[in-house]
N, C-alpha and C positions, 0 to 999 in steps of 0.2 A: 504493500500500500504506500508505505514511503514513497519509493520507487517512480509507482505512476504519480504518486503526486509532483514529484521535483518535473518528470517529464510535463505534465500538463502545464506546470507554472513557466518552466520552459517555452512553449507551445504561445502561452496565453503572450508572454513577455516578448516572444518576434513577432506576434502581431502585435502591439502596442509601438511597439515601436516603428513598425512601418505606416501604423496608421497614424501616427504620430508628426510626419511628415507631412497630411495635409493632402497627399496627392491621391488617397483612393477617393474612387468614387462612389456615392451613397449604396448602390445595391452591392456593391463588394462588402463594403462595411456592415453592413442588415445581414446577409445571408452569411459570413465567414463568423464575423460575431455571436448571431444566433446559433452557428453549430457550435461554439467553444461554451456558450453557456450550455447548450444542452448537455454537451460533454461533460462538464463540471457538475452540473446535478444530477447525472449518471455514476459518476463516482462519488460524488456524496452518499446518495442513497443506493448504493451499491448495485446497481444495474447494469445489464451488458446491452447494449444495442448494437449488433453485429452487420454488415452489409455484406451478404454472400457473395462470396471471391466469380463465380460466374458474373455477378452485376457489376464487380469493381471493374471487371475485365469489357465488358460491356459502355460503361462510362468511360473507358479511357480510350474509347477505340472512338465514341462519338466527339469527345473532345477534341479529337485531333483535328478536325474538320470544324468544332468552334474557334479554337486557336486560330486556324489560316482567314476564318472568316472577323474574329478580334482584330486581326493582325491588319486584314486590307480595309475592311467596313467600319469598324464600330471602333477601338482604339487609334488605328492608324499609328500605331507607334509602337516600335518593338517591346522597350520596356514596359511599359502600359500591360501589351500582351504576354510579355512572361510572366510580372506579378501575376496577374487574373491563374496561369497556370498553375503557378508555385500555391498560389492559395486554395486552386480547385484541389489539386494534390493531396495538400493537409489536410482538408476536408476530408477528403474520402479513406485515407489513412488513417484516419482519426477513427474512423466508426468501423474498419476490418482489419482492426490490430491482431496477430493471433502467434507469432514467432516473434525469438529473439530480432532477428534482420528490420522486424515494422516498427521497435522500438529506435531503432538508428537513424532508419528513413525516418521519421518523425522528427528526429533531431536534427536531421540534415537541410530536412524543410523549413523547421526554425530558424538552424542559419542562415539558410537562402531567404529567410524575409527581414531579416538584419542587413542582409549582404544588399537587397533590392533597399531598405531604406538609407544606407548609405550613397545608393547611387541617385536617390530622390529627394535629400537633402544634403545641406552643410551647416546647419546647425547644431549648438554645441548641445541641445538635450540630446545629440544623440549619443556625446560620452557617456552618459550617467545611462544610459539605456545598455548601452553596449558592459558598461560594470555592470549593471543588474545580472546582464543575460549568460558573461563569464562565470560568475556568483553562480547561478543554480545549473552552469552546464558541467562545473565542477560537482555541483553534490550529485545532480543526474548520472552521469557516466560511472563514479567512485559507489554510488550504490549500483547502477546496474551492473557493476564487476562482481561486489559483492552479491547479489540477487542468482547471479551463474557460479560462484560458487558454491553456494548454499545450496542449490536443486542439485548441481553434480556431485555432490557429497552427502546428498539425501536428507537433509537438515529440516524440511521442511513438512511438517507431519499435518495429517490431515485432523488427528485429533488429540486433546490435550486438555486434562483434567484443568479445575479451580486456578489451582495452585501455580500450573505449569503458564497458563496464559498470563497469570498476574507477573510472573517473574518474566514473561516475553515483554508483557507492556513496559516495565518496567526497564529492560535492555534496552529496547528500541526507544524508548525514550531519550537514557543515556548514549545511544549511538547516534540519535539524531543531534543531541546536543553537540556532540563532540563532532560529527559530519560536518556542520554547521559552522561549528568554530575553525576548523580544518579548510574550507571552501573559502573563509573570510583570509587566513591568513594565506591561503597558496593567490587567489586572485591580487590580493595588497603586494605579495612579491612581482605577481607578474604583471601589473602596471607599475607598480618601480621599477623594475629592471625594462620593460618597455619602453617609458618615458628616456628613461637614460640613452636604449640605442637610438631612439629615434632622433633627441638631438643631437646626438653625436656620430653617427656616419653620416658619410659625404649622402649630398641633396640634390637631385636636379627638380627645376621647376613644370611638373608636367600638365598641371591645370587640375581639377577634382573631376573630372569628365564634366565637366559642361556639355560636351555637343551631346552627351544623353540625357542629362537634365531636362525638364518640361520648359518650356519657353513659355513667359507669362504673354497675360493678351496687353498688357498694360503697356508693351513696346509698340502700339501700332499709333499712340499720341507721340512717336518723332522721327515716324517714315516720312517720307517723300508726298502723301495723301492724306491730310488728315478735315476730317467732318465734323461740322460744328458741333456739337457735344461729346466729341469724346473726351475731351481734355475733361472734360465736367465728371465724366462717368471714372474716369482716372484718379480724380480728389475725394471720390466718395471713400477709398480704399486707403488704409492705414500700414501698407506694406512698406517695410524700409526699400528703398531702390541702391542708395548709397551711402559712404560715409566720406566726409571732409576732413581733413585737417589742413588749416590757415598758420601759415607762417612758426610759431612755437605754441600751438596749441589754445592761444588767445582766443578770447571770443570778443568781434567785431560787429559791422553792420551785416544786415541780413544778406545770405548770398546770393547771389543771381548767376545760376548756371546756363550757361549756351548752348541749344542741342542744335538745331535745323532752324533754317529761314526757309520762308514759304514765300514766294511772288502772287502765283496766279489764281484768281479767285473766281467759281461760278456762279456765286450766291447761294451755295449750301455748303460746299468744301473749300479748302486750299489745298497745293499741290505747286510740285516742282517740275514743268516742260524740260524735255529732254537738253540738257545744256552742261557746258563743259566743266569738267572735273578732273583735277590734275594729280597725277599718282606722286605721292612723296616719297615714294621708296623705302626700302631697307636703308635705315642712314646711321645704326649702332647704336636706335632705342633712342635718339637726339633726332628732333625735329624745329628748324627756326622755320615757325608761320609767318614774319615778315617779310619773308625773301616770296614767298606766293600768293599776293596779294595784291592786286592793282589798284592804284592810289583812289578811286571811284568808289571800291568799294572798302575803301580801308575804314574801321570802325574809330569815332571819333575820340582822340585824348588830346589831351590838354592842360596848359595848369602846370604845377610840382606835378611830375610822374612820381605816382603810386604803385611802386613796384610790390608786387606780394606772391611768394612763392605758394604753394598748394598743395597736396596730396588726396587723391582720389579711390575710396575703393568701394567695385563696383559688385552689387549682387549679382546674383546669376538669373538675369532676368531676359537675358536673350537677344538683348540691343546691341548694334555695334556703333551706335552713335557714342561719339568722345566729345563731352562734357567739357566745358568750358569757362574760367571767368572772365567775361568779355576785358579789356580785350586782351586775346591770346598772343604770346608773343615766340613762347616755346614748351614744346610737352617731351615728357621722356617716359618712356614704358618700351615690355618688352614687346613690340608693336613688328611685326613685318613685313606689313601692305597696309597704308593709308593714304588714304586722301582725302582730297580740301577743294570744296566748290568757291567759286569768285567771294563768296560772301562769310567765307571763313566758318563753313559748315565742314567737320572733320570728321569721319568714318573712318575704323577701321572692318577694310574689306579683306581680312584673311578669317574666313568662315570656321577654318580650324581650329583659330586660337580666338575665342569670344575677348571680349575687353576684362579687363580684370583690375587690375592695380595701375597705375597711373601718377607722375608728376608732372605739373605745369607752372609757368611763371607767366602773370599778368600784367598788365600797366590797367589798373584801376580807374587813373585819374581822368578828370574829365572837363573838358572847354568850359570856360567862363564865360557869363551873360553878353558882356561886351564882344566876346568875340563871335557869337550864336548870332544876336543883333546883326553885328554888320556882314554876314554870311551873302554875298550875294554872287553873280554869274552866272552862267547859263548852263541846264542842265546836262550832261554827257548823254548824246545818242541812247551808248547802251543802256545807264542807267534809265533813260526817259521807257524805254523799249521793255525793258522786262518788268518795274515799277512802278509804271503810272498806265495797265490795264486796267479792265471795268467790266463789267461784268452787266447784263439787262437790269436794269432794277428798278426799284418803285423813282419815281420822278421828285417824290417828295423828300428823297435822299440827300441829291444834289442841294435845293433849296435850302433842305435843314443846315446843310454845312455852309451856304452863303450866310442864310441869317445871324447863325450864330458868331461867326468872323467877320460880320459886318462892320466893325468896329477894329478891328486887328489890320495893320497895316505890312507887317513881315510876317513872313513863313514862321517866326519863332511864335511869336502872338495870336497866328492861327492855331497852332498845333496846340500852345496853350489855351485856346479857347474851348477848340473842342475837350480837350482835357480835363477843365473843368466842367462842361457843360454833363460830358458821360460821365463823372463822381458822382454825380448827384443822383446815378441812378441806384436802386437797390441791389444790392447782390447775392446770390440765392446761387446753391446748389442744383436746385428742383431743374430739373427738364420738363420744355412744353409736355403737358398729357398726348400734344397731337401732334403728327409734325407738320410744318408750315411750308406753305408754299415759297413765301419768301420770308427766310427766319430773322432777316437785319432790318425790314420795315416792320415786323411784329412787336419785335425787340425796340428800337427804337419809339414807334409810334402807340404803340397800345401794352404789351407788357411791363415795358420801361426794368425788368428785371432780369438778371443773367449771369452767368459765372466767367471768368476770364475771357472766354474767347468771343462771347458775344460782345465785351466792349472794343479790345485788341481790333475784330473786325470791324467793327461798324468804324472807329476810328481812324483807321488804314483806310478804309473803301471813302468816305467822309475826305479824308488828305486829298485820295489820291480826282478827286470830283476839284479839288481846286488846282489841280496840277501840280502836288508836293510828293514827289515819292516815296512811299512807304511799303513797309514787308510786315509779316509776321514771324516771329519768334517762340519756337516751343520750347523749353526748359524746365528749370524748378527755379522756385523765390522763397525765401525763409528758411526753415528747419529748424530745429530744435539743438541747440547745444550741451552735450552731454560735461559738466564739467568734473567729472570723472576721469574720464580719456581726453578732454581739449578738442574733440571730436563733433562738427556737425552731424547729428541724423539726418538724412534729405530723405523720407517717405512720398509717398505715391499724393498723399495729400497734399505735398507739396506742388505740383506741378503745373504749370504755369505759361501762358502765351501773354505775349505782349507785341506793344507794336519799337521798329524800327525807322527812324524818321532821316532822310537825307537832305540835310544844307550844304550847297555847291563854297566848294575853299573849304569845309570845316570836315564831313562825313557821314558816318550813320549814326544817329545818335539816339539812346534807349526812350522811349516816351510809354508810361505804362497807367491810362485813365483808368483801368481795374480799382476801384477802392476796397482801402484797406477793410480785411475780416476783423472778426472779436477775437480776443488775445486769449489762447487757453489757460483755462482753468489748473492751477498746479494743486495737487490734492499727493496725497502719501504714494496712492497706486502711481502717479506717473513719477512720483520719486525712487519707488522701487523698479519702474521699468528703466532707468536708466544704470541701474546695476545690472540687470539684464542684458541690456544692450551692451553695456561695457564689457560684461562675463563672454557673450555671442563675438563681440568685436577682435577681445584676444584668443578666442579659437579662430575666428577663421583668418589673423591675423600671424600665429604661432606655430595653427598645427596644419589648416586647410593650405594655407598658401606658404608654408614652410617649405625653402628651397636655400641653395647654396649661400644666395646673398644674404637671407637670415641669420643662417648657422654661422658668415663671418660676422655680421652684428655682432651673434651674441655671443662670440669670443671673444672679438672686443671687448665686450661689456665685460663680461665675463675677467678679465685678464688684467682689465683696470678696476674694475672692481676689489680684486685682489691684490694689487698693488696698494691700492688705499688703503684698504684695510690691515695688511703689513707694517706699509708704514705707521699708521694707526696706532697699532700696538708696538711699535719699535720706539714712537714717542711715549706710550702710555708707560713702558715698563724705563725707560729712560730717566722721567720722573721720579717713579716708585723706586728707583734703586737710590737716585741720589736723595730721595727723602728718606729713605731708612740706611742710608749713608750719615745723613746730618743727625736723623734719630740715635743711631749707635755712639755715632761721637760724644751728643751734649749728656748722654745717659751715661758714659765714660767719665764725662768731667764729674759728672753731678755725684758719681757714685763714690769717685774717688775725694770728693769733696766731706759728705758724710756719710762715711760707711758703714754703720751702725744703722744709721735711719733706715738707706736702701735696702739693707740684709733683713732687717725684719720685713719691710714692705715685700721684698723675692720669696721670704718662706711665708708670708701670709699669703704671697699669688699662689704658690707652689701647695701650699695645703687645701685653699679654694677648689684647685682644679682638681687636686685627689680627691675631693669630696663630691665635686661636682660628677666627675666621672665612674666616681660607684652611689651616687646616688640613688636611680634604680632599683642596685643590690640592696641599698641599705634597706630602702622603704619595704623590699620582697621582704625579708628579712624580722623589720619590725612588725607587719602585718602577720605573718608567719606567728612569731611569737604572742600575740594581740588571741589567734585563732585557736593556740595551743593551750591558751590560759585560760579561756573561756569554750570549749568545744562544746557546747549545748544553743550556740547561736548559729554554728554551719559545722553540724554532725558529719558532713563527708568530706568535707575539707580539714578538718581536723581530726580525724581516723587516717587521714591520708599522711598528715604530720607527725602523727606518734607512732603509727608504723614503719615509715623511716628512720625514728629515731631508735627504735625497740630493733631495728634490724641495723640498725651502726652499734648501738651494745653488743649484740648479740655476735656482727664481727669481730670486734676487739677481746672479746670473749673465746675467739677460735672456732666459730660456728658461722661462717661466712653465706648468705643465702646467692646462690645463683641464679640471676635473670631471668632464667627461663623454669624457674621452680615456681608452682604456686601456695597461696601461703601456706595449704594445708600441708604438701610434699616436705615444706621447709621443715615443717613442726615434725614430721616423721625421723630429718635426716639427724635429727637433734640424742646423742647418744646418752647423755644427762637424763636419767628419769626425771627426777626432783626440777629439773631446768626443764625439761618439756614440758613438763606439766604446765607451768608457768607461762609459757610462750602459746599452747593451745586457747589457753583461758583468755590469753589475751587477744589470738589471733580471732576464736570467737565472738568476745566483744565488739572486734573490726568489722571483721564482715556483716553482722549487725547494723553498725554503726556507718561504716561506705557505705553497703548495696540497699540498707533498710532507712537511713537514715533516722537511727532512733537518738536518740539527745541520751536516756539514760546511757545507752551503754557509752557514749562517745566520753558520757562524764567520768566514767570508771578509768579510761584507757589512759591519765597520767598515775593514778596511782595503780593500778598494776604496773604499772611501766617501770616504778619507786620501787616496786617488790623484784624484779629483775634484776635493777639496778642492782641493788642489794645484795642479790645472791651470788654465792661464789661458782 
């Protein structure tokens, strides 16, 4: 019964853990689930429910033909379709256990849904998952060795009086205790000794399999296509996407990441017409984005440059869009095909190796009013050509963006107008209940309500009706700063379009009429999620993306760290020698000064510590005697003191008792009639007095003890 229990918790513990990852889908979950409960109140209440081996054979032969039809139809995804196997497997394993070999494959299946949740996540609950699952495959396999001993040595008896089963429960209790502790301490050696090789042999960086990973839908808000509310349907969701780190871990102004510019618009989408894109090559993980850049489309800075260096790392969310704080100047990652549209939209296009980790350095800073103001000349061709299209649209568009800039005399003044004029609209998650024929007169004339990209557009489309060039911008804006790690969270809620505005002499400059959201709420739970996040951040910082350049880090670290610490102590004990160098001296002077005083003060320390250090004994000692003087307050503790000492006379006397005599053999070996005598009576009394604890007799045992003494 052990046995199958450590197996089922086994069983139960690699699905948990694969379902733990988030990627099965509800009827796997219902139907795998419900057979492991049924399983488990089968062994509870002792019941076998068997699946006859012709029908096991029978299922497994229709499966193969669900598999190819999971595989093309219904999953479309290899992984997808082997979980569904490995799971169907167990199942049926599960209910036509009948040989040693079903208890293996059981276990084998557990592993393979470990092994499948590893490749379905990178999450660090999957260490404590993965110790849980070591933990009970240790006590599993160590009984089921034992369990095949037992039966080939015939050990295991079909019947067994009262007596016999109480003394079994009672083993197997003590055997599980001790299994139990035996599991605990071989798994705590075998992640110590794990952790050690893993940091310490050589590393290459091979990625976690990403390209089998699930690609989330949430990369289709920074394709080359994107439809008015998806970005909306993107912020509904609280999925981390990334994490930041700024300069030495400070926290600054809110960030604005660069994913894709978007030109052409139909009045329901944006999208990118087929246009040129320039490959940056393999250039040794160093990439300078000003050297491909045409000064038209160069993004505007200005002012003190704010130069700010960055670090980026990316989830495995399937995008191979490279993130940016505008404007970008240089990135470095282990990157080996990218490129970069006119508008300083950076892709990496090597499908094999998704995006992952990432460095960049920006120039932050940004043109002064005076110089926005006198922004003028005429537009460049190209720019006029791909950024100031238009798309059919209501007539009352146009209008709207005269009236409101009726008043605005420069392109700076308009863009500002419009920008405040869309603030004042509300901002709401909610998507129309219906979709609209044309969602930017809805928006603007009668809903007046909408999430980023309903203002981003209407404001671009709005520019571009007075003849200002403008684009849209999908990225993230905000995040949350973990000040744990110095680390931005950027989630899914982040995500963000705005618009890009171009003044001829100056360039593209950020313009974002979106008004600001309500400030969250900080409560205990989101204080606790950022230890989470921090605990998630150094696994897949340590263990997931652990590669060579790490393992020199952390010898560095490592190496100087020990130096310091060295040193450390080479000053600490440097001190300490030459203070009980000056200690020895002036206690030299002082003693030779009066030597009388310090010799008594030496033999008062010196009797102290003799005292101090049989203190202890003494008190055993005094108690002892306390016990022997009064033996009618603890009759067996004081039976226990006078027979010791009844058996040190009785040495001294030349009748030495032997350890392994008991007391009555002693009173036998005694050749003295008259002296036996004596020592029965007394050893009578004892046994009385230890095993009965009676107070009378224990009172008797100093003076018979007087009458020993006595005798020759």
């Amino acid at each position: 019964m052990y046995f199958q229990l450590c197996l089922y918790l086994l069983i139960v513990t690699g699905f948990v853990t694969l379902a733990s990852t988030g990627k099965l889908d509800l009827p796997s979950l219902a139907f795998v689930g419900g057979a492991i409960i049924l399983r488990g109140y089968g062994l509870w209440k002792r019941r076998e429910f068997r699946i006859p081996d012709r029908v096991v054979s029978y299922l497994g032969l229709i499966y193969i033909l669900v598999y190819v039809a999971d595989f093309f139809l219904i999953s479309q995804n290899f992984v997808q379709a082997t979980v569904h196997l490995v799971l169907f497997g167990m199942v049926v394993k599960l209910f036509s256990v009948q040989r040693d070999r079903d208890f293996i494959y059981l276990a084998m299946l557990a592993f393979l849904e470990v092994l499948s949740a590893a490749i379905l996540t990178v999450d660090s609950i999957f260490l404590g998952a993965l110790c849980i699952f070591l933990l009970i495959s240790v006590w599993t396999f160590v009984a089921l060795e034992m369990r095949r001993a037992a039966m080939s040595a015939g050990r295991l008896q079909s019947s067994l009086d009262r007596s016999d089963v109480v003394r079994k429960r009672r083993r197997m209790k003590m055997f599980s205790y001790s299994l139990s502790v035996t599991g605990l301490a071989l798994v705590s050696a075998i992640l110590v000794f794990s952790t050690a090789i893993f940091f310490m042999m050589p590393r290459l960086s091979g990625g976690y399999l990403s390209k089998l990973a699930q690609q989330s839908d949430l990369v289709t808000g920074f394709s080359d296509t994107v439809s008015l509310g998806e970005i909306g349907r993107i912020q509904q969701s609280g999925q981390i996407m990334m994490h930041v780190r700024v300069e030495n871990g400070q926290r600054g102004p809110a960030l604005r990441l660069r994913g894709n510019t978007l030109s052409n618009f139909d009045g329901k989408k944006w999208f990118n017409p087929t246009h040129y894109v320039q490959s940056l090559g393999a250039m040794g993980g160093s990439y300078d984005l000003r050297n491909f850049v045409t000064p038209g489309e160069r993004l505007a800075t200005g002012g003190q440059h704010l130069i700010v260096h960055y670090r980026v790392v990316m989830e495995p969310i399937g995008t191979n869009v490279i993130f940016t704080i505008p404007a970008p100047s240089y990135i470095f990652g282990p990157f080996r095909e990218v490129t970069a549209d006119p508008s300083q939209a950076i892709m990496n296009t090597d499908h094999d190796h998704p995006t992952n980790t990432y460095s960049g350095i920006s120039d932050m800073s940004q043109p002064g009013l005076p110089e926005l103001q006198a922004a003028r000349g005429a537009i460049p061709p190209d720019i006029a050509r791909r950024y100031l299209q238009l798309p059919e649209m209501d007539p009352r568009i146009p209008e709207l963006a005269r009236e409101v800039t009726a008043n605005a005399r420069t392109d700076l003044e308009r863009a500002a107008a419009i920008q405040t004029y869309l603030s004042k609209f509300q901002y709401t998650l909610e998507l129309p209940s219906e979709q609209q024929a044309d969602p930017l007169a809805n928006f603007l004339f009668k809903r007046k309500a909408g999430h980023c990209e309903y203002f981003a557009s209407s404001m671009a489309v709005m520019l571009r009706t007075l003849n200002i060039p403008s684009r849209i911008v999908t990225g993230f804006h905000g995040g949350e700063f973990n000040e744990l790690t110095g680390n931005y969270i950027i989630r899914a809620k982040d995500a963000h379009s705005w618009v890009e505005t171009f003044f001829p002499g100056v360039g593209w400059v950020t313009v974002d009429p979106t008004p600001a959201g309500a400030a969250p709420v900080i409560t205990m739970w989101t204080r606790a999620q950022l230890y989470i996040d921090a605990m998630r951040e150094f696994w897949r910082e340590w263990v997931i993306n652990y590669d060579f350049v790490h393992q020199r880090r952390l010898s560095a670290v490592a190496v100087s760290a020990s130096e310091r610490a060295y040193d450390r102590f080479k000053l600490w004990w440097h001190r300490r020698y030459e203070s009980m160098l000056r200690f020895a001296r002036n206690s030299h002077g002082a003693v030779e000064q009066s030597p009388r005083k310090y010799g008594v003060v030496g033999v008062s320390i010196v009797c102290g510590l003799i005292l101090l250090f049989n203190l202890p004994a003494i008190v055993h000692s005094i108690r002892r005697r306390q016990l022997a003087r009064n033996p009618a307050k603890a009759p067996r503790g004081a039976a226990a003191i006078w027979y010791s000492r009844m058996t040190a006379v009785m040495a001294r006397k030349g009748h030495r008792k032997n350890p392994n005599d008991t007391p009555l053999e002693f009173v036998t070996k005694i050749p003295d009639a008259k002296l036996r005598k004596g020592v029965a009576k007394f050893t009578a009394h004892y046994e009385r007095a230890r095993f009965g604890d009676s107070a009378e007799d224990a009172v008797k045992l100093p003076e018979i003890f007087e009458e020993l003494v006595a005798k020759k």
